[in-house]
PQR file of N, CA, C, O and H, with PARSE charges and radii, in Angstrom:
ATOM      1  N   UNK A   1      -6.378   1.396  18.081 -0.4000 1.5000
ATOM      2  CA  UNK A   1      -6.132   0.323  19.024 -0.0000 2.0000
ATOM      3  C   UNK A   1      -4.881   0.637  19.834  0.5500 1.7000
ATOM      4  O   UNK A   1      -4.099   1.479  19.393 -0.5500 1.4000
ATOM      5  N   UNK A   2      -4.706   0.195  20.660 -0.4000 1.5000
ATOM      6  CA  UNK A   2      -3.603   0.539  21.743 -0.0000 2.0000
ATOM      7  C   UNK A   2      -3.309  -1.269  22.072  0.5500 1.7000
ATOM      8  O   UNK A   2      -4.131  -2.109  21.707 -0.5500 1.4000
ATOM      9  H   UNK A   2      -5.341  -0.489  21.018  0.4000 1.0000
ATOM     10  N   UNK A   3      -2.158  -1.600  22.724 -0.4000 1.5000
ATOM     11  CA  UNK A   3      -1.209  -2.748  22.961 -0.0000 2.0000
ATOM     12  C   UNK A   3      -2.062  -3.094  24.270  0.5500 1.7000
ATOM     13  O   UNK A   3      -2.442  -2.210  25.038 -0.5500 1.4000
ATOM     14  H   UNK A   3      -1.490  -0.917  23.021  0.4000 1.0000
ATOM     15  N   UNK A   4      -2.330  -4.453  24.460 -0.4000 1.5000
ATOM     16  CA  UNK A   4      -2.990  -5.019  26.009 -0.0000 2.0000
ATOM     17  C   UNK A   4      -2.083  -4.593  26.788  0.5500 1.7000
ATOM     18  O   UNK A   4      -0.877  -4.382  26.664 -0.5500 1.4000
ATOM     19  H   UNK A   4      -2.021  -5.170  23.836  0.4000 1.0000
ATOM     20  N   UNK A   5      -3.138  -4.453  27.956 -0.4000 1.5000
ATOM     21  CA  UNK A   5      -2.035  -4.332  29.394 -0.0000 2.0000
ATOM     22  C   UNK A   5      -1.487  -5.411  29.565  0.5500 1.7000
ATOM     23  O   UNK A   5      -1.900  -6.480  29.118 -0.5500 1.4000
ATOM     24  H   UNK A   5      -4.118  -4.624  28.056  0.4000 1.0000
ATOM     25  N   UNK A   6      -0.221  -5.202  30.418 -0.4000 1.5000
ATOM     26  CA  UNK A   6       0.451  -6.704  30.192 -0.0000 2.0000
ATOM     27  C   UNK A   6       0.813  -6.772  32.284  0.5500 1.7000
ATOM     28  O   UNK A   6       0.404  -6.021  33.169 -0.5500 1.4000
ATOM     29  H   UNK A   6       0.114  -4.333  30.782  0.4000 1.0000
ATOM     30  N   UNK A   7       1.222  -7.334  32.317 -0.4000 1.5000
ATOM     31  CA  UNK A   7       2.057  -7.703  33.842 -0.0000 2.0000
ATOM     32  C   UNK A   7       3.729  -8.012  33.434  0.5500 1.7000
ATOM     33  O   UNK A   7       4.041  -8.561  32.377 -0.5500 1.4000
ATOM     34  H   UNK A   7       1.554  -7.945  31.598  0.4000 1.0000
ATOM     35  N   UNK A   8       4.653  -7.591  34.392 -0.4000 1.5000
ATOM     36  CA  UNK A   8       5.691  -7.702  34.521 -0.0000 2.0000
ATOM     37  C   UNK A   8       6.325  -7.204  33.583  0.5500 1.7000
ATOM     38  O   UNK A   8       6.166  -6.045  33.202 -0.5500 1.4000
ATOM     39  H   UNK A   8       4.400  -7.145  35.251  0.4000 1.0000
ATOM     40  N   UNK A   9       7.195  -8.092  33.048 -0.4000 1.5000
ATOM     41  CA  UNK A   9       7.926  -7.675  31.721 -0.0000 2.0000
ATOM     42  C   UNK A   9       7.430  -7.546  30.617  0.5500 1.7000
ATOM     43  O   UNK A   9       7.824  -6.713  29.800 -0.5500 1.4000
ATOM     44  H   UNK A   9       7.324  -9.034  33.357  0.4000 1.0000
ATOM     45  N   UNK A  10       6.352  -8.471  30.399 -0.4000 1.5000
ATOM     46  CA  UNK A  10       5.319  -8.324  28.701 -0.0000 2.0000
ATOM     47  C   UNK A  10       4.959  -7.292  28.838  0.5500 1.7000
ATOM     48  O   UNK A  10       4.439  -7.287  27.722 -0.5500 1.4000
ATOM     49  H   UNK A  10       6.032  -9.147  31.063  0.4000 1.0000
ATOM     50  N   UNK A  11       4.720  -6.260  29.234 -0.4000 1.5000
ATOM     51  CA  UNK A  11       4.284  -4.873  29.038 -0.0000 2.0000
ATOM     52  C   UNK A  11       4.921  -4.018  27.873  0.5500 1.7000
ATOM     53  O   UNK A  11       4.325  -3.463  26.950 -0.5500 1.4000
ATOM     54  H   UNK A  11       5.142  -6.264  30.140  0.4000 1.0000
ATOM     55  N   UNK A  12       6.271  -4.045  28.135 -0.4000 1.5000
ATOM     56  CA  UNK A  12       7.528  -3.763  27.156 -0.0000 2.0000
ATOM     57  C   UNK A  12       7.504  -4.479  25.487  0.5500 1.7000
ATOM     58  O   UNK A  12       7.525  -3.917  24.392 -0.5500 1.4000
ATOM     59  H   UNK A  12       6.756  -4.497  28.885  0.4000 1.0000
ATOM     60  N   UNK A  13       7.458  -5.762  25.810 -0.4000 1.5000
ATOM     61  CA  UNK A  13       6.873  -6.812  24.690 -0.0000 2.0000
ATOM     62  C   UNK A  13       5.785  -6.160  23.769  0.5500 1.7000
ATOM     63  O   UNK A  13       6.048  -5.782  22.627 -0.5500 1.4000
ATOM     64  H   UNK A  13       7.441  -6.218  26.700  0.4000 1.0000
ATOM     65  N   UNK A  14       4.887  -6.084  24.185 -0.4000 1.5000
ATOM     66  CA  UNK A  14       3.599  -5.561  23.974 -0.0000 2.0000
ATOM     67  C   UNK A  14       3.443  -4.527  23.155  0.5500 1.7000
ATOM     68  O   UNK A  14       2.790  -4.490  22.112 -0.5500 1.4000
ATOM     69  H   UNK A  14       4.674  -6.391  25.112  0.4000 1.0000
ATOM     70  N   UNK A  15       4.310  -3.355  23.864 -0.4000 1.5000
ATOM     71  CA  UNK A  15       4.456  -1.768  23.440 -0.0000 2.0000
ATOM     72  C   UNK A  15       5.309  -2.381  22.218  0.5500 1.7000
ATOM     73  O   UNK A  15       4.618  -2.396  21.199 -0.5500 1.4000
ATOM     74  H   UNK A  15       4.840  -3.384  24.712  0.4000 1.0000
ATOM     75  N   UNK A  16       6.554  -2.870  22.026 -0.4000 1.5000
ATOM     76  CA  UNK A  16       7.303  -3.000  21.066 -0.0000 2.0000
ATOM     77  C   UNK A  16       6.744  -3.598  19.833  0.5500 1.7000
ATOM     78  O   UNK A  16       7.070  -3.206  18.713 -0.5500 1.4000
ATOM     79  H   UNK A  16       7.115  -2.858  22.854  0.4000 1.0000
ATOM     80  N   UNK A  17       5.870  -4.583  20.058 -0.4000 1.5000
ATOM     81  CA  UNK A  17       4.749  -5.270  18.550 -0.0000 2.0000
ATOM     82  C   UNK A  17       4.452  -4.332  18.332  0.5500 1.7000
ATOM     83  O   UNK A  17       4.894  -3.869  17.281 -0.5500 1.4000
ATOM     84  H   UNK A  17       5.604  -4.901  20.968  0.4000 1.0000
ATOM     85  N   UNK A  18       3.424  -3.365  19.264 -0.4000 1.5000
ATOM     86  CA  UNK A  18       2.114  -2.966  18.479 -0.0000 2.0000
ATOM     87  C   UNK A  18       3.232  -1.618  18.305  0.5500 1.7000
ATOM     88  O   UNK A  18       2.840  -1.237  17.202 -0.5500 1.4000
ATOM     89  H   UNK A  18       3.065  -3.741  20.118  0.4000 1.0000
ATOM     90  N   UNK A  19       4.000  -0.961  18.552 -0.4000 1.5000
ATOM     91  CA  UNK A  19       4.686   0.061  17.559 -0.0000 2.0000
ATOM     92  C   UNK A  19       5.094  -0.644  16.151  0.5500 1.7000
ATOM     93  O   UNK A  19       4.745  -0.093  15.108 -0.5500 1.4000
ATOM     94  H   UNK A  19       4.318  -1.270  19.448  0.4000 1.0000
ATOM     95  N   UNK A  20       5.716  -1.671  16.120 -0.4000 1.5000
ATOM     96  CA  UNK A  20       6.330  -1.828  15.098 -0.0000 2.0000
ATOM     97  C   UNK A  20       5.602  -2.821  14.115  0.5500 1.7000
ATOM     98  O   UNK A  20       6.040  -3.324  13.080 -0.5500 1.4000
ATOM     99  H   UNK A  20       6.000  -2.119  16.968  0.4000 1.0000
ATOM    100  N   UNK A  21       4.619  -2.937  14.597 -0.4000 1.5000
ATOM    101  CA  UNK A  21       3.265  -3.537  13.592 -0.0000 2.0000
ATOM    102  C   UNK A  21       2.553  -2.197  13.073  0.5500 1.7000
ATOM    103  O   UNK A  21       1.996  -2.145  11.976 -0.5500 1.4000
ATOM    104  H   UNK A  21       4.264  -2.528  15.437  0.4000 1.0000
ATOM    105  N   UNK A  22       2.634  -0.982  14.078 -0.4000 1.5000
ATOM    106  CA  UNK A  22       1.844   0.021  13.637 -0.0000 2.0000
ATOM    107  C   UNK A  22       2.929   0.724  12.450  0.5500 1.7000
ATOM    108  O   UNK A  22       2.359   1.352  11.558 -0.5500 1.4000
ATOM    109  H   UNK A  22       3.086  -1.024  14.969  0.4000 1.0000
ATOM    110  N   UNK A  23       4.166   0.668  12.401 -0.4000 1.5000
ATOM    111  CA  UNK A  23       5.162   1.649  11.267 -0.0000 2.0000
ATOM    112  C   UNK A  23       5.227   0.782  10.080  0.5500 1.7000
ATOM    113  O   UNK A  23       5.673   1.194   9.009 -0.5500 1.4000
ATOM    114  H   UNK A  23       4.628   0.158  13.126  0.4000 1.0000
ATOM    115  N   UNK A  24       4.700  -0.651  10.294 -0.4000 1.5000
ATOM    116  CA  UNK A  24       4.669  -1.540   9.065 -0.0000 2.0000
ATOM    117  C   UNK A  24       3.237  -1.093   8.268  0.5500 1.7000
ATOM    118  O   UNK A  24       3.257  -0.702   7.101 -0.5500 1.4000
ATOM    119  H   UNK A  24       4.338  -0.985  11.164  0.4000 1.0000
ATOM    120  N   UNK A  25       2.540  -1.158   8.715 -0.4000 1.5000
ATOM    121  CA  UNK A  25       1.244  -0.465   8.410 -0.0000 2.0000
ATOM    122  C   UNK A  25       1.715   0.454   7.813  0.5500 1.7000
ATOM    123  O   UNK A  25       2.206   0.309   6.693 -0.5500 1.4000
ATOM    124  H   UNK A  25       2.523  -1.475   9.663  0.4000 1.0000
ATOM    125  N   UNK A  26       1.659   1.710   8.501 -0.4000 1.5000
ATOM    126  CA  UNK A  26       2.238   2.984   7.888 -0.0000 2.0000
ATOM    127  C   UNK A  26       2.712   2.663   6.819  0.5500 1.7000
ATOM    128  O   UNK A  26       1.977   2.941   5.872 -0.5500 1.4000
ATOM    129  H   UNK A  26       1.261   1.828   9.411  0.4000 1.0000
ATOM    130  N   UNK A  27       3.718   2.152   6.547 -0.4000 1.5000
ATOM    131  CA  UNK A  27       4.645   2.375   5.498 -0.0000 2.0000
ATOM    132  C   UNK A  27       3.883   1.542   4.088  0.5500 1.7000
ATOM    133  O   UNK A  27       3.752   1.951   2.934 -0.5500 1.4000
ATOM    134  H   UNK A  27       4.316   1.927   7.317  0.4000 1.0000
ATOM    135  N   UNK A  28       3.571   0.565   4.556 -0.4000 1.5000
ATOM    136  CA  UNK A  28       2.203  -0.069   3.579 -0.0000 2.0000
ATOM    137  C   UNK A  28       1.580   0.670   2.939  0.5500 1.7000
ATOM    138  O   UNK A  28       1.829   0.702   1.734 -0.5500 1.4000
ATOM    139  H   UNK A  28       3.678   0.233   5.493  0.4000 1.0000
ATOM    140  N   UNK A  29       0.653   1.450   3.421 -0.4000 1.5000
ATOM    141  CA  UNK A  29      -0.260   2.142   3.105 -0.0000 2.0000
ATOM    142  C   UNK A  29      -0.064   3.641   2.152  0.5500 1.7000
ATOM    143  O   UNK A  29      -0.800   4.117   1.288 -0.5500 1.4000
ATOM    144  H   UNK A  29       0.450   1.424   4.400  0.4000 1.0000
ATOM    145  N   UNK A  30       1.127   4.087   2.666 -0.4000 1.5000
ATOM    146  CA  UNK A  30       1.552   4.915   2.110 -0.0000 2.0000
ATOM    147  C   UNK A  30       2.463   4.401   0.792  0.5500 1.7000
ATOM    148  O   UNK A  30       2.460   5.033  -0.265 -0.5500 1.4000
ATOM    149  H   UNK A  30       1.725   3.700   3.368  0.4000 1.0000
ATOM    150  N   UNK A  31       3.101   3.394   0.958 -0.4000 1.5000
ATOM    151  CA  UNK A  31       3.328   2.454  -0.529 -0.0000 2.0000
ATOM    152  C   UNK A  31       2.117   2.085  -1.663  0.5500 1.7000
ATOM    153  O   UNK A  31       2.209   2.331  -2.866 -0.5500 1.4000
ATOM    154  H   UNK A  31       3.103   2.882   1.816  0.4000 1.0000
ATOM    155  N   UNK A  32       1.101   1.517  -1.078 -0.4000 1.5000
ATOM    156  CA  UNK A  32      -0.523   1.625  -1.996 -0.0000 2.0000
ATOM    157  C   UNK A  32      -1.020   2.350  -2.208  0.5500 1.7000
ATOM    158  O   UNK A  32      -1.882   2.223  -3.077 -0.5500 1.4000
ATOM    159  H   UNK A  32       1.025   1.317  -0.101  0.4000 1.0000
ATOM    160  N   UNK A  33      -0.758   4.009  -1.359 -0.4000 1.5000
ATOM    161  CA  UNK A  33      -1.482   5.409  -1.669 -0.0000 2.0000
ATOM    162  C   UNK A  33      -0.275   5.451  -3.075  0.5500 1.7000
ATOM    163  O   UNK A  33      -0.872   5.223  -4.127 -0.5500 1.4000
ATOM    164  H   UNK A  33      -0.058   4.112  -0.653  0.4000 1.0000
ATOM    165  N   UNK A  34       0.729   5.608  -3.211 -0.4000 1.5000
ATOM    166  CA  UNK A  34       1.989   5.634  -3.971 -0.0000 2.0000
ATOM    167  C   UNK A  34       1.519   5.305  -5.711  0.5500 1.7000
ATOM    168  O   UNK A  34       1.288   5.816  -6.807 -0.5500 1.4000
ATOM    169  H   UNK A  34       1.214   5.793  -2.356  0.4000 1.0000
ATOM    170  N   UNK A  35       1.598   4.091  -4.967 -0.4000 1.5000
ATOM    171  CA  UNK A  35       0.943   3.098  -6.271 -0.0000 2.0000
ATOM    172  C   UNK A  35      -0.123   3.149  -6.897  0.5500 1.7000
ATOM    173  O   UNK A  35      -0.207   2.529  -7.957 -0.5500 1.4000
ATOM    174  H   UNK A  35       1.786   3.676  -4.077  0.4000 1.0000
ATOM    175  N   UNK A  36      -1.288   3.950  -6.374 -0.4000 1.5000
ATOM    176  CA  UNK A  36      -2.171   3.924  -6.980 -0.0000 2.0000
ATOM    177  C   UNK A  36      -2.714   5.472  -7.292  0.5500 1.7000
ATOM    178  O   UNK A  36      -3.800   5.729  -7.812 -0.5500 1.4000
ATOM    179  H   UNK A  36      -1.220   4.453  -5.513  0.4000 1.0000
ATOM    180  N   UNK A  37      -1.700   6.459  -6.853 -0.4000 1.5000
ATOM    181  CA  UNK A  37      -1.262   7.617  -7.719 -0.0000 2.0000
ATOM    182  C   UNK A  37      -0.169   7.590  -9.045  0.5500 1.7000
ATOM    183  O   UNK A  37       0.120   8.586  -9.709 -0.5500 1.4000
ATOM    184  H   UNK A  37      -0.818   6.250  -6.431  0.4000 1.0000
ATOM    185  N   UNK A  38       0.366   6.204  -9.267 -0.4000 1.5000
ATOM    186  CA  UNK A  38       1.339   6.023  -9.999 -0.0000 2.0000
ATOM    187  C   UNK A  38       0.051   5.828 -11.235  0.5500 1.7000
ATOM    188  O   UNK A  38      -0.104   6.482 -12.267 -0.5500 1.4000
ATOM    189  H   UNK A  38       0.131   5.395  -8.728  0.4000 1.0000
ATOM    190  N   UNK A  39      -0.538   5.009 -10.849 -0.4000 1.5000
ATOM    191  CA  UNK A  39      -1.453   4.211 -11.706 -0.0000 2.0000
ATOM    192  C   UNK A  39      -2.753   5.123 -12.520  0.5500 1.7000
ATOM    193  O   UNK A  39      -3.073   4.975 -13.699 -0.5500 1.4000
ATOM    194  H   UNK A  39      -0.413   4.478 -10.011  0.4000 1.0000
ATOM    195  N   UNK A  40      -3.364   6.066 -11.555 -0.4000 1.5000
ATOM    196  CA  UNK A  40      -4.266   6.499 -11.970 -0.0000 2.0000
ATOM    197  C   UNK A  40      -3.210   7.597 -13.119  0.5500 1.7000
ATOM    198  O   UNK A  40      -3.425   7.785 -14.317 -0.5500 1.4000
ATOM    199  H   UNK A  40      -3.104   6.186 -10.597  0.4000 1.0000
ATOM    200  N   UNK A  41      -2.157   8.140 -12.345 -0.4000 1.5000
ATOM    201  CA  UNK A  41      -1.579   9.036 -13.317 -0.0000 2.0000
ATOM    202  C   UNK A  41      -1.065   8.594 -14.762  0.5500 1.7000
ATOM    203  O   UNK A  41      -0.885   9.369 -15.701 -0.5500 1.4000
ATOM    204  H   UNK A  41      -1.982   7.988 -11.372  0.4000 1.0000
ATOM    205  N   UNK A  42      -0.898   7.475 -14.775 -0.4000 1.5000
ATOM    206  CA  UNK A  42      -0.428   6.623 -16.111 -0.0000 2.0000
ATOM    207  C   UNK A  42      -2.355   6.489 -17.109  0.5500 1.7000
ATOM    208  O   UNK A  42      -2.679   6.811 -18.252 -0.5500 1.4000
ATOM    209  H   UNK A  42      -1.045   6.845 -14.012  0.4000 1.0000
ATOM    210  N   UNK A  43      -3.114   5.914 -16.019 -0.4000 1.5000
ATOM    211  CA  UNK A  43      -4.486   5.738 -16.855 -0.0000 2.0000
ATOM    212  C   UNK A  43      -5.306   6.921 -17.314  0.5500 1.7000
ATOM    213  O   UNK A  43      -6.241   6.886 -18.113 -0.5500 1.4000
ATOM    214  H   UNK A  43      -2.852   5.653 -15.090  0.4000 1.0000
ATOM    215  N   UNK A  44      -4.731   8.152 -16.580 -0.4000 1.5000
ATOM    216  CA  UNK A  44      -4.928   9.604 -17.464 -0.0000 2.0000
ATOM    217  C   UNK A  44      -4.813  10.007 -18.776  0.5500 1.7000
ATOM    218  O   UNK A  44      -5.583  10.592 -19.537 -0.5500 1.4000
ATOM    219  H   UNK A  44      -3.971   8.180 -15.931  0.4000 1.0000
ATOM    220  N   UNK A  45      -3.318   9.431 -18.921 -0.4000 1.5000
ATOM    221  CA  UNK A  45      -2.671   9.964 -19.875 -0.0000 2.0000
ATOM    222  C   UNK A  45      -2.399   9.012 -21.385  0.5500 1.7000
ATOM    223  O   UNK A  45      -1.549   9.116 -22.269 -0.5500 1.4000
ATOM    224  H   UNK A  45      -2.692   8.956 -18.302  0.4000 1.0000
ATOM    225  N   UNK A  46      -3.688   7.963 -21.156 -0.4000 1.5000
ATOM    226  CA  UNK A  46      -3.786   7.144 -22.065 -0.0000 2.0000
ATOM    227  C   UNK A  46      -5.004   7.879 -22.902  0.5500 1.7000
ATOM    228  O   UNK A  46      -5.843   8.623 -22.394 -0.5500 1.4000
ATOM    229  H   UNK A  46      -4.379   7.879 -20.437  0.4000 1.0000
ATOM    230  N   UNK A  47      -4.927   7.540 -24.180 -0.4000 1.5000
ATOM    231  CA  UNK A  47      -5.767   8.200 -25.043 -0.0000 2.0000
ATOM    232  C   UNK A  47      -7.270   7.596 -24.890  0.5500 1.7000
ATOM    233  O   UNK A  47      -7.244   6.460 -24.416 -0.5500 1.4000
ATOM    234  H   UNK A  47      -4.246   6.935 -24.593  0.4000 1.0000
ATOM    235  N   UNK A  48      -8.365   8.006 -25.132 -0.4000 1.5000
ATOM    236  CA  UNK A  48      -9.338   7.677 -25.271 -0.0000 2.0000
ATOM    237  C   UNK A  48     -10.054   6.134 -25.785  0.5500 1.7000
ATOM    238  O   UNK A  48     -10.880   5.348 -25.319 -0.5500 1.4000
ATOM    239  H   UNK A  48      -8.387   8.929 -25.517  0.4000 1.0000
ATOM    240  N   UNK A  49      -9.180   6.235 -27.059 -0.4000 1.5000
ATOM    241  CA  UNK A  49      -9.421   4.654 -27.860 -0.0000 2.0000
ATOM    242  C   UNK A  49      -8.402   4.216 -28.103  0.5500 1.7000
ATOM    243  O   UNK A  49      -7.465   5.013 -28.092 -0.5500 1.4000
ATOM    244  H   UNK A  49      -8.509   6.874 -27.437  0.4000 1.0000
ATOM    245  N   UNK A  50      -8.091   2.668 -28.452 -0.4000 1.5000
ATOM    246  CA  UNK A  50      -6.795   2.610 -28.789 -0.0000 2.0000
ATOM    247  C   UNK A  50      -7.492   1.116 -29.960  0.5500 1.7000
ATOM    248  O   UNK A  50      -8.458   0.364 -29.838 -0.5500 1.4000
ATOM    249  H   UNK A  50      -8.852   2.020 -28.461  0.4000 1.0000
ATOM    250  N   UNK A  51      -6.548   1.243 -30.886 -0.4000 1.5000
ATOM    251  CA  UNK A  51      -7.212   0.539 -32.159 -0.0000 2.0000
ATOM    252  C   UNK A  51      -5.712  -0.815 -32.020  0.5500 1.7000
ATOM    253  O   UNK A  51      -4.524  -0.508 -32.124 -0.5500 1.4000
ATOM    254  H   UNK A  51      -5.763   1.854 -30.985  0.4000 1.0000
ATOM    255  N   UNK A  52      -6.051  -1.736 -31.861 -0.4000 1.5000
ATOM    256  CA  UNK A  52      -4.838  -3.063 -32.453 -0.0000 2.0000
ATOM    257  C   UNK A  52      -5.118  -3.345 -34.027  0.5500 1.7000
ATOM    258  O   UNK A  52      -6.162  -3.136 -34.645 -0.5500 1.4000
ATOM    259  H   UNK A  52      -7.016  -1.985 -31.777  0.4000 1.0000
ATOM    260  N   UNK A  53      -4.005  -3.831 -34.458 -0.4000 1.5000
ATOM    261  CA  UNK A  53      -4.257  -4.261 -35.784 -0.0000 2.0000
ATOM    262  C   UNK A  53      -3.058  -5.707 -35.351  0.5500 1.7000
ATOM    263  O   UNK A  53      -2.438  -5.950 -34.315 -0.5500 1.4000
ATOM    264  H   UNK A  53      -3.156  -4.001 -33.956  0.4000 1.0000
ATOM    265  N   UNK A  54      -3.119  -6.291 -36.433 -0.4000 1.5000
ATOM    266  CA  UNK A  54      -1.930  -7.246 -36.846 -0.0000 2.0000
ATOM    267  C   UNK A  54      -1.142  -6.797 -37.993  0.5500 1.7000
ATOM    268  O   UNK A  54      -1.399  -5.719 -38.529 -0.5500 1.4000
ATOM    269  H   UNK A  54      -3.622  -6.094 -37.275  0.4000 1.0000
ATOM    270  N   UNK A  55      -0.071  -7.659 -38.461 -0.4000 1.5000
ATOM    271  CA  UNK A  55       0.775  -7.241 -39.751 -0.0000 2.0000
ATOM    272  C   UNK A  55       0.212  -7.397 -40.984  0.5500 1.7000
ATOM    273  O   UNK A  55       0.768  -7.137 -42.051 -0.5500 1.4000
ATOM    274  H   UNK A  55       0.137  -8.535 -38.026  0.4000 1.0000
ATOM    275  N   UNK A  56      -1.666  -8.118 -40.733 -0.4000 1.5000
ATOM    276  CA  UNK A  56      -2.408  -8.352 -42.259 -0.0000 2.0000
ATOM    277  C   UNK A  56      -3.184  -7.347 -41.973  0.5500 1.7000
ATOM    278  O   UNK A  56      -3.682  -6.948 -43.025 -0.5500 1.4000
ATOM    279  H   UNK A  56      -2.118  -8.328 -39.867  0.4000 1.0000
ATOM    280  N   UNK A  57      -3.665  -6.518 -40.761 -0.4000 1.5000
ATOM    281  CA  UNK A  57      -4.262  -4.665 -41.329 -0.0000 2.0000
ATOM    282  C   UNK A  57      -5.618  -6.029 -40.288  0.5500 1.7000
ATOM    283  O   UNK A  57      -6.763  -5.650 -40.041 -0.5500 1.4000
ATOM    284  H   UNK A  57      -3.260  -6.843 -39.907  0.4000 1.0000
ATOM    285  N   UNK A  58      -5.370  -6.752 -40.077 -0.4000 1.5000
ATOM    286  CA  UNK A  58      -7.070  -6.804 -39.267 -0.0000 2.0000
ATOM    287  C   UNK A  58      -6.704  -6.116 -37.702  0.5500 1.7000
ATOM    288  O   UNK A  58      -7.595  -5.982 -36.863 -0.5500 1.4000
ATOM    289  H   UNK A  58      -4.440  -7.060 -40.278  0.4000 1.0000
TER
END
């Protein structure tokens, strides 16, 4: 997507949202790519089964 054409001065306006709506994005996304290399790398390295008990052995 690209910023509407604008008239007069909103033109400037315009360009300035849609850059700085577009580096918020960015940085988003690359925070959830982040996170969900954090995550899968943690759910790797969990063992196969995992057994609970309580302090009476059930």
């Amino acid at each position: 997507m690209t910023p509407p054409a604008g008239r007069w001065n909103w033109q400037p306006q315009f360009y300035g949202l849609y850059t700085r709506c577009s580096s918020v994005i960015a940085a988003a996304t690359r925070e959830l790519a982040l996170l969900i290399k954090r995550f899968r790398s943690g759910a790797e390295s969990l063992p196969d089964a995992v057994v609970i008990t309580t302090v009476e052995g059930r």
